[in-house]
N, CA and C atoms as an extended XYZ file, in Angstrom:
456
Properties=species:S:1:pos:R:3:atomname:S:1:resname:S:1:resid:I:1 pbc="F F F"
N         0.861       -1.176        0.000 N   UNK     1
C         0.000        0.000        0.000 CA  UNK     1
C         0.903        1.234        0.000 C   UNK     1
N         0.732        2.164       -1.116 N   UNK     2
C         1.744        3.425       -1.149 CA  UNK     2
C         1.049        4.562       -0.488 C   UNK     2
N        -0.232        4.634       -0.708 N   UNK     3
C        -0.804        6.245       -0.015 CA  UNK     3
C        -2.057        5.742        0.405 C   UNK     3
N        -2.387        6.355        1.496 N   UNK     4
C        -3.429        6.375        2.251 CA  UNK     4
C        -4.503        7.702        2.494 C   UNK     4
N        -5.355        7.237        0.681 N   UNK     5
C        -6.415        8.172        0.537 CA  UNK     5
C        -7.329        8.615        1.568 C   UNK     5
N        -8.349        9.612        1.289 N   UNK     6
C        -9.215       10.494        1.684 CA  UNK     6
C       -10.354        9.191        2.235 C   UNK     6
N       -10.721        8.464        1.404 N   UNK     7
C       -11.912        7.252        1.908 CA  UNK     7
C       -11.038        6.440        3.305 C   UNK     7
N        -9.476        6.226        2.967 N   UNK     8
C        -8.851        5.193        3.750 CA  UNK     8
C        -8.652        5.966        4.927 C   UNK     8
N        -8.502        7.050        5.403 N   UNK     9
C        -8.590        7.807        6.161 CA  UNK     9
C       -10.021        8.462        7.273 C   UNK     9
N       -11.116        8.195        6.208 N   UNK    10
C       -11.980        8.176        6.787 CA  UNK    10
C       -12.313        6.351        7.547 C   UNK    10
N       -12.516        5.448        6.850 N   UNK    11
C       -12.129        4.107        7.380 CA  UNK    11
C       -11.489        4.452        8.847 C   UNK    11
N       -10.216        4.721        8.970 N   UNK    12
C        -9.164        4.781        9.810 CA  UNK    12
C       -10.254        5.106       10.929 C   UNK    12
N       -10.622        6.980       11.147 N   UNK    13
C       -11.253        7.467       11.582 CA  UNK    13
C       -12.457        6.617       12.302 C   UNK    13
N       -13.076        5.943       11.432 N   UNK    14
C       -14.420        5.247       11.942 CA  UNK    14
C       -13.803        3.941       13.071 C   UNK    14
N       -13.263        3.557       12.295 N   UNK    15
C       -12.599        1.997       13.022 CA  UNK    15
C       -12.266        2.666       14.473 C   UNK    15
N       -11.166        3.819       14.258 N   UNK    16
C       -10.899        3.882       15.701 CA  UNK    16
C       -11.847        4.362       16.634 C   UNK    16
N       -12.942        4.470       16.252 N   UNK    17
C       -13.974        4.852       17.412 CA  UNK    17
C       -14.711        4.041       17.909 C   UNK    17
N       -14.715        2.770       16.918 N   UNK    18
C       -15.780        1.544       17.522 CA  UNK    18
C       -15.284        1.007       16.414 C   UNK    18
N       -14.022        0.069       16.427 N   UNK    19
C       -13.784       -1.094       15.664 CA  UNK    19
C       -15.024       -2.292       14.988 C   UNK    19
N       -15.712       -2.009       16.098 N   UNK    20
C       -16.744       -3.352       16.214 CA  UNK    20
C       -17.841       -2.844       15.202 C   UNK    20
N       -17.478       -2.177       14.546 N   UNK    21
C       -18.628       -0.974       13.888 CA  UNK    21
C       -19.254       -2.204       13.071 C   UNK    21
N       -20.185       -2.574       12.394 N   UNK    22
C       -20.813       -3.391       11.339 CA  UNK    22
C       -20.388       -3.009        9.875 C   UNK    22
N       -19.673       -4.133        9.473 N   UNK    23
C       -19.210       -3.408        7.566 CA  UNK    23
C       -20.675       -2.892        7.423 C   UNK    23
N       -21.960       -2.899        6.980 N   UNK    24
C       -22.964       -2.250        6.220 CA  UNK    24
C       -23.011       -1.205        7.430 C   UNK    24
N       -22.710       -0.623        8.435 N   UNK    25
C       -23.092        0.540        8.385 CA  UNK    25
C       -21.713        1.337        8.375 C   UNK    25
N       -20.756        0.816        8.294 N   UNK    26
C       -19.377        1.553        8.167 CA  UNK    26
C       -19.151        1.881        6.620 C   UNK    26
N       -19.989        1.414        6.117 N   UNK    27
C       -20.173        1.636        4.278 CA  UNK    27
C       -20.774        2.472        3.858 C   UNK    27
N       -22.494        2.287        5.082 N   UNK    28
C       -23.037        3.599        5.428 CA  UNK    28
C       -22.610        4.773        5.221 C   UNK    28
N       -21.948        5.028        6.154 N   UNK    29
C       -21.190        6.366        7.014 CA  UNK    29
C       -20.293        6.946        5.954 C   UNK    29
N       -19.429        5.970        5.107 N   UNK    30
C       -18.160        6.006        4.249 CA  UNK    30
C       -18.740        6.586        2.655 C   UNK    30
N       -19.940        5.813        2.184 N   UNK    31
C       -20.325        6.050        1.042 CA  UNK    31
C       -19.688        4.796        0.323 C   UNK    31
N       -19.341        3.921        0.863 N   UNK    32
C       -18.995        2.624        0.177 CA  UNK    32
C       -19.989        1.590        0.804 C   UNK    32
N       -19.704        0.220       -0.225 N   UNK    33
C       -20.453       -0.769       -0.377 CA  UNK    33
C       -19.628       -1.471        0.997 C   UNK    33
N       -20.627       -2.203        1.454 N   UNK    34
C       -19.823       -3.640        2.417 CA  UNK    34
C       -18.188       -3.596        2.169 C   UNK    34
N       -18.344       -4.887        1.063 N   UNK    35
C       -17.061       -5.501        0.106 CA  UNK    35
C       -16.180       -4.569       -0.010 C   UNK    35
N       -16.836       -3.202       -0.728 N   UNK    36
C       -15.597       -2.080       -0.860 CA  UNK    36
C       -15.007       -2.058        0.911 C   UNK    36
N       -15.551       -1.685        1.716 N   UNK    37
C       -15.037       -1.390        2.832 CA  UNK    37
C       -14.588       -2.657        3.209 C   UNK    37
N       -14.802       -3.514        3.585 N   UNK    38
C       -14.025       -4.606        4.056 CA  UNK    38
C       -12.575       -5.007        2.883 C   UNK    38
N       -12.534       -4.945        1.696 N   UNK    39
C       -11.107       -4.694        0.581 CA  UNK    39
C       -10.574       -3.646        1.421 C   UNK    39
N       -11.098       -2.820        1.681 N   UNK    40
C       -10.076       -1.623        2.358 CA  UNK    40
C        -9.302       -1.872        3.593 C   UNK    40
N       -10.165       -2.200        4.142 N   UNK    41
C        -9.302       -2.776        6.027 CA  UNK    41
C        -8.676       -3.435        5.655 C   UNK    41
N        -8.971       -4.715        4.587 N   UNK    42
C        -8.017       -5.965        4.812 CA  UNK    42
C        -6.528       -5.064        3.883 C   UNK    42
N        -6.692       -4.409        2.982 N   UNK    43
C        -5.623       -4.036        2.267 CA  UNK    43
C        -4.824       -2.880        3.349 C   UNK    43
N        -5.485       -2.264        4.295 N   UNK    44
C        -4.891       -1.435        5.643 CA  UNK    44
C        -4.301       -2.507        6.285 C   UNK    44
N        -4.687       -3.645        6.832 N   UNK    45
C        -3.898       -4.511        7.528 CA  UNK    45
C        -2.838       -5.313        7.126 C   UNK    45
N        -3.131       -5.746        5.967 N   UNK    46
C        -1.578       -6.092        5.012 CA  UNK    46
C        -0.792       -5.104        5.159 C   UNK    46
N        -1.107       -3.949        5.085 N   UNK    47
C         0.091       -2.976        4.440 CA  UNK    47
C         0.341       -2.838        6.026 C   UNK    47
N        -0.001       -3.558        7.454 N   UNK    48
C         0.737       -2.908        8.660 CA  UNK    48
C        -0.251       -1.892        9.342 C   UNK    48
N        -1.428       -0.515        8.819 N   UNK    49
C        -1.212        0.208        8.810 CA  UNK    49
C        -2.749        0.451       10.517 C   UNK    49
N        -3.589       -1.061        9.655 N   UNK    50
C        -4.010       -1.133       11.062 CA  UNK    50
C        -3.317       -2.387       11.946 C   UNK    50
N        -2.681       -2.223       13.280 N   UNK    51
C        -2.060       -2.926       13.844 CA  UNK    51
C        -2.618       -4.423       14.150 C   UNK    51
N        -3.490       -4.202       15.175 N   UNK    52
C        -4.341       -4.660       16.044 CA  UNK    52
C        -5.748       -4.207       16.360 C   UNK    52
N        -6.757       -4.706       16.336 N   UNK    53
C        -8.297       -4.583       16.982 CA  UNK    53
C        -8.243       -4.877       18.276 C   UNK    53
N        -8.823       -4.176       19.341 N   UNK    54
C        -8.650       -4.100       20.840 CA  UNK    54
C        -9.883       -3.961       20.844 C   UNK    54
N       -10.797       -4.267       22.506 N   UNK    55
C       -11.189       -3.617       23.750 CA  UNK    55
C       -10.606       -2.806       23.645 C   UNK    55
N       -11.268       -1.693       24.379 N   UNK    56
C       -10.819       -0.571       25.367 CA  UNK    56
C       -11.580       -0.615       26.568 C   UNK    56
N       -11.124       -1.264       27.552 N   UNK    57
C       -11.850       -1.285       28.873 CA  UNK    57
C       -11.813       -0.057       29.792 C   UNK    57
N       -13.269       -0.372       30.657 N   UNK    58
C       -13.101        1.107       31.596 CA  UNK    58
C       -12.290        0.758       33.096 C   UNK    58
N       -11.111        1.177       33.299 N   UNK    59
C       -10.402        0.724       34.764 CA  UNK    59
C       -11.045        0.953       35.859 C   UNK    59
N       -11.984        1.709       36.015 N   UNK    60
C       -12.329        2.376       36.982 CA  UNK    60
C       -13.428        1.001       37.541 C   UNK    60
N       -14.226        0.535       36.435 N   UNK    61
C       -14.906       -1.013       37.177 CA  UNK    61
C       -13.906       -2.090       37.510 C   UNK    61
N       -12.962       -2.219       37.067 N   UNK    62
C       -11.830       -3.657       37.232 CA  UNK    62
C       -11.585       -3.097       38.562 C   UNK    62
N       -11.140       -2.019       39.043 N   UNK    63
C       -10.628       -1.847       40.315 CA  UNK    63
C        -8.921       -1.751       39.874 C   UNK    63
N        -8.755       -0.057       39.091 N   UNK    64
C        -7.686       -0.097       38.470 CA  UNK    64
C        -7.886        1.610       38.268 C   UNK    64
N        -8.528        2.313       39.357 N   UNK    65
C        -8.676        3.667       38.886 CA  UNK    65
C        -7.785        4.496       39.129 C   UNK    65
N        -6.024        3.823       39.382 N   UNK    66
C        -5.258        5.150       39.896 CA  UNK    66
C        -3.815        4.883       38.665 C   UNK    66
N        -4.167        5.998       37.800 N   UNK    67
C        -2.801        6.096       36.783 CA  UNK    67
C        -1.969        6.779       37.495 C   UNK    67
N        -0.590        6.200       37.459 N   UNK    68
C         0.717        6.519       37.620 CA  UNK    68
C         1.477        6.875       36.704 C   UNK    68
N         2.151        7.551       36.702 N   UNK    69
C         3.480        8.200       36.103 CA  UNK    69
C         5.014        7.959       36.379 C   UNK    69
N         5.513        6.717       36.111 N   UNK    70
C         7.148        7.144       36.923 CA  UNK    70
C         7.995        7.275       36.118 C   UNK    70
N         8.755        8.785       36.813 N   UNK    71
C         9.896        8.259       36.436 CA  UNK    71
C        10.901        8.211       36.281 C   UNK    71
N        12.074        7.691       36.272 N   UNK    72
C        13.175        7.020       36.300 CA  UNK    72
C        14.153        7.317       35.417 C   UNK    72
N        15.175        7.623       36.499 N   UNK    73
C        17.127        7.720       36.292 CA  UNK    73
C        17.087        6.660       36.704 C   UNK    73
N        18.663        6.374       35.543 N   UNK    74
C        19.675        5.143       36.026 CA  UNK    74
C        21.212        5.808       36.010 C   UNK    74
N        21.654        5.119       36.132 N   UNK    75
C        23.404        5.679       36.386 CA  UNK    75
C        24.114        4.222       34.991 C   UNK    75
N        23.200        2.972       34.980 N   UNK    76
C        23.729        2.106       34.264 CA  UNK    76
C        22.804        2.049       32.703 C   UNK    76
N        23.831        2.507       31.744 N   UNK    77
C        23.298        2.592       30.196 CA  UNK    77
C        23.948        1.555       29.163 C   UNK    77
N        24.501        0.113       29.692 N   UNK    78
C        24.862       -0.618       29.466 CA  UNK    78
C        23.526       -1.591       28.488 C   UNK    78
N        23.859       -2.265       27.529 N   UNK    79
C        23.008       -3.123       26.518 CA  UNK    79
C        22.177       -4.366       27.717 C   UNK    79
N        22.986       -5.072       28.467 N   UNK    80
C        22.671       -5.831       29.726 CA  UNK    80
C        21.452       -5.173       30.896 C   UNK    80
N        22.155       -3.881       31.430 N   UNK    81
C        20.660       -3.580       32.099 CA  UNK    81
C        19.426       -2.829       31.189 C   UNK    81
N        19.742       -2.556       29.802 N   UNK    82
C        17.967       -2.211       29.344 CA  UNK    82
C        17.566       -3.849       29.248 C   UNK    82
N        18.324       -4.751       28.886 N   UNK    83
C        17.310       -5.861       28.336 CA  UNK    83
C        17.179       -6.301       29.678 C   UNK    83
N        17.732       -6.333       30.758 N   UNK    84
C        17.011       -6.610       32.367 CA  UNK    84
C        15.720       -5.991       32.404 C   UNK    84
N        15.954       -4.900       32.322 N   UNK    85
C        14.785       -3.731       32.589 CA  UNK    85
C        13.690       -4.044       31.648 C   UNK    85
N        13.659       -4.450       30.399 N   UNK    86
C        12.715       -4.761       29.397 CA  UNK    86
C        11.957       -5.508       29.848 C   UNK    86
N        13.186       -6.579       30.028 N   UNK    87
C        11.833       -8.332       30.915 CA  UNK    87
C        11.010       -8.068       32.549 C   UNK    87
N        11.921       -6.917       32.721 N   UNK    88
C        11.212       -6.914       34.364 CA  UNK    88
C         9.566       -5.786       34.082 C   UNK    88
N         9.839       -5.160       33.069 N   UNK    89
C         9.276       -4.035       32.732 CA  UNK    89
C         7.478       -4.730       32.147 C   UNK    89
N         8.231       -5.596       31.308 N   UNK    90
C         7.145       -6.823       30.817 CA  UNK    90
C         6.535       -7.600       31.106 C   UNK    90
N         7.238       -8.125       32.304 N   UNK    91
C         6.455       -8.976       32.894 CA  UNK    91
C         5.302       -8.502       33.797 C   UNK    91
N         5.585       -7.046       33.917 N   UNK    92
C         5.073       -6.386       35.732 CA  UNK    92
C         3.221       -6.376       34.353 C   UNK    92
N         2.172       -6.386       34.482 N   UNK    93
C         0.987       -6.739       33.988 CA  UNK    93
C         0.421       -4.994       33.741 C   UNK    93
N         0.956       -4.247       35.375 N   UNK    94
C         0.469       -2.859       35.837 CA  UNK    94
C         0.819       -2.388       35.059 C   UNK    94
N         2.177       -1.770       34.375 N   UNK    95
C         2.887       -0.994       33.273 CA  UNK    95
C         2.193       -1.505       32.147 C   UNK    95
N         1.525       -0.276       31.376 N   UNK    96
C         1.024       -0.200       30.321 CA  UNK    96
C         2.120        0.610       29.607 C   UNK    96
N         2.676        1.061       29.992 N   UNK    97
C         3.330        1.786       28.609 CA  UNK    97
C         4.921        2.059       29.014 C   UNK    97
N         6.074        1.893       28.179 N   UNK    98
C         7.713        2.148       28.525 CA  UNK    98
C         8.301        2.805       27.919 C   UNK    98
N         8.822        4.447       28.077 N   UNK    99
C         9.528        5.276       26.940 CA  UNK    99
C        10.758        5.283       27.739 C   UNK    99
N        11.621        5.381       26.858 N   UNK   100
C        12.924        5.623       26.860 CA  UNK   100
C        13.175        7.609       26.578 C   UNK   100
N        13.496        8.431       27.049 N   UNK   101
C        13.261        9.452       27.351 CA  UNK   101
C        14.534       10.653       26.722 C   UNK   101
N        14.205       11.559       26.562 N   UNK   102
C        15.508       12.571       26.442 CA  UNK   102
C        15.240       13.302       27.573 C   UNK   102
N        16.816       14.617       27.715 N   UNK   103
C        16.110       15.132       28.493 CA  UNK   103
C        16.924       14.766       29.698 C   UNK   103
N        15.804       14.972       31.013 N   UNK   104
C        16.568       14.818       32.540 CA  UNK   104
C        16.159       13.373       32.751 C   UNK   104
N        14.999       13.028       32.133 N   UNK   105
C        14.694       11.248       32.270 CA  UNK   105
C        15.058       10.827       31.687 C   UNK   105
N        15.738        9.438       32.381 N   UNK   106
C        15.689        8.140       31.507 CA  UNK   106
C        15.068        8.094       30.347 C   UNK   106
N        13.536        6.889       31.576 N   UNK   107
C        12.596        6.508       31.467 CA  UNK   107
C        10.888        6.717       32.123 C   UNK   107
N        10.199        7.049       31.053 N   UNK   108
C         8.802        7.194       31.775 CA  UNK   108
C         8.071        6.301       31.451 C   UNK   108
N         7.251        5.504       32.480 N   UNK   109
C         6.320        4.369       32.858 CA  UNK   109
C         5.025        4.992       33.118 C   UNK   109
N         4.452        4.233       32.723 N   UNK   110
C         2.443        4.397       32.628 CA  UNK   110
C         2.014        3.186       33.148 C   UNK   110
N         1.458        3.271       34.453 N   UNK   111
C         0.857        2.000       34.551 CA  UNK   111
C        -0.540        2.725       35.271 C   UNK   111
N        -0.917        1.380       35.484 N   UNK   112
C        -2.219        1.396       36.115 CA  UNK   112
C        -2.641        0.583       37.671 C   UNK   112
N        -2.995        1.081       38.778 N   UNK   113
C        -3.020       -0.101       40.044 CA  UNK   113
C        -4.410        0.605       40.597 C   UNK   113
N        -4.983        0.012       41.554 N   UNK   114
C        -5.663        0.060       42.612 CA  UNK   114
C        -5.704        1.471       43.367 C   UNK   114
N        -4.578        1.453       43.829 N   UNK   115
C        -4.370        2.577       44.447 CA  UNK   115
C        -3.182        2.590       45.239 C   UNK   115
N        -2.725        3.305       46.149 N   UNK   116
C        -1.413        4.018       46.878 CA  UNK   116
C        -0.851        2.590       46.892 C   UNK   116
N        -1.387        1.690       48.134 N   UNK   117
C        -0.380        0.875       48.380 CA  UNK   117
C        -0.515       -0.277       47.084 C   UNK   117
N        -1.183       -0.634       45.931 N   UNK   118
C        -0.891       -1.228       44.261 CA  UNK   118
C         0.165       -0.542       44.118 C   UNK   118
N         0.270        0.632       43.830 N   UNK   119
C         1.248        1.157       43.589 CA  UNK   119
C         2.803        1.056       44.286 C   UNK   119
N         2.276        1.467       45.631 N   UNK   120
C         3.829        0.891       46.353 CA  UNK   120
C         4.655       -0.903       46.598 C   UNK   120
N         3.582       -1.883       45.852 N   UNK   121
C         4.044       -2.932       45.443 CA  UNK   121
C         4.405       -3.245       44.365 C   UNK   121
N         4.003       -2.266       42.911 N   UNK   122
C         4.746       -2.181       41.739 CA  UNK   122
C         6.043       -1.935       42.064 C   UNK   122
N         6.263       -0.356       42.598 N   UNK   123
C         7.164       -0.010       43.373 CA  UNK   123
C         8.180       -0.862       43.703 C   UNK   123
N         8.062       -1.748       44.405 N   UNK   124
C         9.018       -2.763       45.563 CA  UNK   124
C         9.261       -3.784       44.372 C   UNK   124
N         8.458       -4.266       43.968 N   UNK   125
C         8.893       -5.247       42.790 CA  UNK   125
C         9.747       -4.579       41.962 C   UNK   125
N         9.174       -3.192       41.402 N   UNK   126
C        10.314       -3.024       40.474 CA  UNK   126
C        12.010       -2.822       40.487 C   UNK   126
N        11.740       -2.358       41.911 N   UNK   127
C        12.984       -1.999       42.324 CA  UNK   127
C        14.072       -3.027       42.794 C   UNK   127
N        13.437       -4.451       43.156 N   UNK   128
C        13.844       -5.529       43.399 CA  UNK   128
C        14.338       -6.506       42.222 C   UNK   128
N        14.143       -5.693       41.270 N   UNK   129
C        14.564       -6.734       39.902 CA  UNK   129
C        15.661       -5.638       38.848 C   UNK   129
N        15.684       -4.143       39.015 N   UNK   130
C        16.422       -3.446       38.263 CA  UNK   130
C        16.960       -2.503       39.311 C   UNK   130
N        18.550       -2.169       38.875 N   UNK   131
C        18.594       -0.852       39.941 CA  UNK   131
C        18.708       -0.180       38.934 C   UNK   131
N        18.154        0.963       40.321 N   UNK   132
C        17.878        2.316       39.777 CA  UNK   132
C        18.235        3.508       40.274 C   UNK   132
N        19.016        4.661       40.010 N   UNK   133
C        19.382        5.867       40.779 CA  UNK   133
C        18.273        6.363       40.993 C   UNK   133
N        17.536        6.726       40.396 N   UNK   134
C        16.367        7.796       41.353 CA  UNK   134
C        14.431        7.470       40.557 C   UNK   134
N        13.846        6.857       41.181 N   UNK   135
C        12.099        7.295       41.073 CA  UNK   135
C        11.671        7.954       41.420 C   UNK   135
N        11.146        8.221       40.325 N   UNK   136
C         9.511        9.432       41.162 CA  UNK   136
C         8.070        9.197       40.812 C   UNK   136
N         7.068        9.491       41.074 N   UNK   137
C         5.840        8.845       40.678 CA  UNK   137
C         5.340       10.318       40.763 C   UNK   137
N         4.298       10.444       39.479 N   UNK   138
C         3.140       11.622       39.475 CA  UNK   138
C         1.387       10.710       39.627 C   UNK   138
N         1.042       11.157       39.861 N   UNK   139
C        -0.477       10.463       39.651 CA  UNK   139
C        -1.298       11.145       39.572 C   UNK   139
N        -2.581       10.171       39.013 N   UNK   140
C        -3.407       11.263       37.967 CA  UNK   140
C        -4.581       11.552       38.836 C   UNK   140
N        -4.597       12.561       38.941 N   UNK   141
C        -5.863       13.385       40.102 CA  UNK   141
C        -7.877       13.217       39.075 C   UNK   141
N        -6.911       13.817       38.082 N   UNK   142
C        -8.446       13.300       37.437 CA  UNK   142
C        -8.175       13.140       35.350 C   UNK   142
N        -8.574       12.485       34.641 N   UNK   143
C        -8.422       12.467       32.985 CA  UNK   143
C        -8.837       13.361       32.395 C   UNK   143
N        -8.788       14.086       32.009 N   UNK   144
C        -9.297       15.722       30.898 CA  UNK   144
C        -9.333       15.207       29.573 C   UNK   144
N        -8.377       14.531       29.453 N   UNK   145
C        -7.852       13.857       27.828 CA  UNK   145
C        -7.348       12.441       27.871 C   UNK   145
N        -8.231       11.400       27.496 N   UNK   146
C        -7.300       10.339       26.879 CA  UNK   146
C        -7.490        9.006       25.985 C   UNK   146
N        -7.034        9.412       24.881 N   UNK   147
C        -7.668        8.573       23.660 CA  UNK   147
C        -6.338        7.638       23.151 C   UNK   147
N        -7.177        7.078       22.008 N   UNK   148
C        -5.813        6.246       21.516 CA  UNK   148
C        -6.267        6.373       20.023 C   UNK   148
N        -6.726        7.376       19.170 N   UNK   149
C        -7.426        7.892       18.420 CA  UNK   149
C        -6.234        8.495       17.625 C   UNK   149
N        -5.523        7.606       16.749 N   UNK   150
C        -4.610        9.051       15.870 CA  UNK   150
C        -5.218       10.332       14.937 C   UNK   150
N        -4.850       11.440       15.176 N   UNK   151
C        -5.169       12.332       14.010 CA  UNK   151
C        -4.903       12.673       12.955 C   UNK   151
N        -5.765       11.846       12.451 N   UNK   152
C        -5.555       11.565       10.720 CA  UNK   152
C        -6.350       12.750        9.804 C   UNK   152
């Protein structure tokens, strides 16, 4: 797939708001037939461009309503402790998300727990499997913004 027209873009658009959308009414919405729209996704997903189809669950019923922020200096930038840090990083279920950072950070971590003390057992685990010169944790008081919606 070389370019990603005005229809494929609208596609994009629809999918990411409710994947689960029905081809006849996403054909609807699009001005295409079924078939046309379903040729389109499948030729978006060959080309890479849609990844994955997800859930998006609400945390706040699982018992998962406190986002965290950490984050993290190291003093060691050795090939050995990121791939430590990767598997410990991976395995932990809470961490949803791992950037590697410019800047005064490292690394910034996104996870998700329960609350204070979820958190201060991510905490203890993590710290028990990677060292680390310095953590910090922000947490999220309340969401204003947060999608997973690119702007296309």
């Amino acid at each position: 797939m070389n370019t990603i027209d005005d229809i494929d873009r609208r596609i994009l658009r629809e999918l990411q708001r409710d994947s689960a959308t029905p081809l006849e009414e996403l054909g609807t919405r699009i001005g295409l037939s079924r078939n046309a729209c379903w040729r389109r996704i499948k030729a978006l997903e060959a080309a890479g461009v849609i990844d994955r189809r997800v859930a998006l669950l609400n945390p706040g019923t699982l018992d998962l309503g406190l986002m965290v922020y950490i984050q993290l200096r190291t003093s060691a930038h050795e090939p050995g402790w990121l791939e430590k840090f990767s598997r410990a990083t991976n395995a932990m279920p809470e961490i949803m998300g791992v950037y590697r950072m410019t800047g005064d950070l490292d690394y910034l971590i996104r996870a998700r727990v329960p609350d204070m003390a979820g958190y201060d057992r991510l905490y203890q685990r993590l710290i028990a499997r990677v060292p680390l010169s310095d953590v910090s944790a922000s947490f999220v008081m309340e969401e204003i913004k947060d999608t997973h919606e690119l702007p296309l």
